[in-house]
N, C-alpha and C positions, 0 to 999 in steps of 0.2 A: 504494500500500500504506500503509496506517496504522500506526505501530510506538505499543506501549503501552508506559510504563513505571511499575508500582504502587511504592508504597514507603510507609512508615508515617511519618506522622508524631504531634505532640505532642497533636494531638487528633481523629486518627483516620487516613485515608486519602486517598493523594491520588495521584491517575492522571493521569500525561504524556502527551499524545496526540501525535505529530509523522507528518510525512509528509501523506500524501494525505486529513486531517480535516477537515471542515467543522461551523466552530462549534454549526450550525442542528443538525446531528446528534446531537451531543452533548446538547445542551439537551431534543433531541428525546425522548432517551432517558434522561434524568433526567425529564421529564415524565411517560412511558409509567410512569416506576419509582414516583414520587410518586401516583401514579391507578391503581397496581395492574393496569396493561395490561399487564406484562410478565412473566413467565415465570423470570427471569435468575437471581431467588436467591430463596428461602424466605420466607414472612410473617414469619416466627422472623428472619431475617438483616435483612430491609427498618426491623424494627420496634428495630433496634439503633442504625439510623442517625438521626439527633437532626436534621442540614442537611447539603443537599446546594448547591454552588456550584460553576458553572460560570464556567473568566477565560479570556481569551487572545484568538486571532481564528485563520481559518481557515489549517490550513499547522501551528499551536503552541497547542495548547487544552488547558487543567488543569480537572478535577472534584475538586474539593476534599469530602470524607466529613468529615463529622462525627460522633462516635460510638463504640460500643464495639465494632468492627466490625474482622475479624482480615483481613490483607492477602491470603488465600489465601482467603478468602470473596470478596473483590471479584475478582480473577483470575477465578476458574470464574464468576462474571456475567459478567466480560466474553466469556467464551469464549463462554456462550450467548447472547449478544446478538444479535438479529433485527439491530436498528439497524444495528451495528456489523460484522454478517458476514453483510453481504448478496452 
């Protein structure tokens, strides 16, 4: 199981991922979000976010938001994420 944890920070959003994560995923799905493959949040929501960064390794992996972009916008993308709820 994967446990998310969003929380805001000073320049924007950033999502804890722990448990059953694998780095590749992650990146995978910052990729699909950057190239418009994905579904997860609004062109309106996508076009708020300025950089997206992925740190950590597989098991403890952070997606660091950069942007004007509200912690309850990124939640419901994760909720719809193909990537992520598979």
């Amino acid at each position: 199981m994967i446990k998310k944890e969003v929380n805001t920070t000073d320049k924007g959003v950033k999502v804890t991922f722990t448990g059953e994560v694998k780095k590749a995923n992650i990146v995978k799905m910052v990729e699909n979000c950057a190239t418009g493959q994905c579904e997860c949040m609004s062109e309106e929501a996508k076009k708020k976010i300025a950089d997206m960064k992925v740190v950590g390794e597989d098991g403890a992996v952070e997606l660091e938001l950069e942007g004007d972009i509200a912690k309850e916008e990124i939640e419901a993308a994760l909720k719809r994420s193909k990537v992520l709820n598979k």
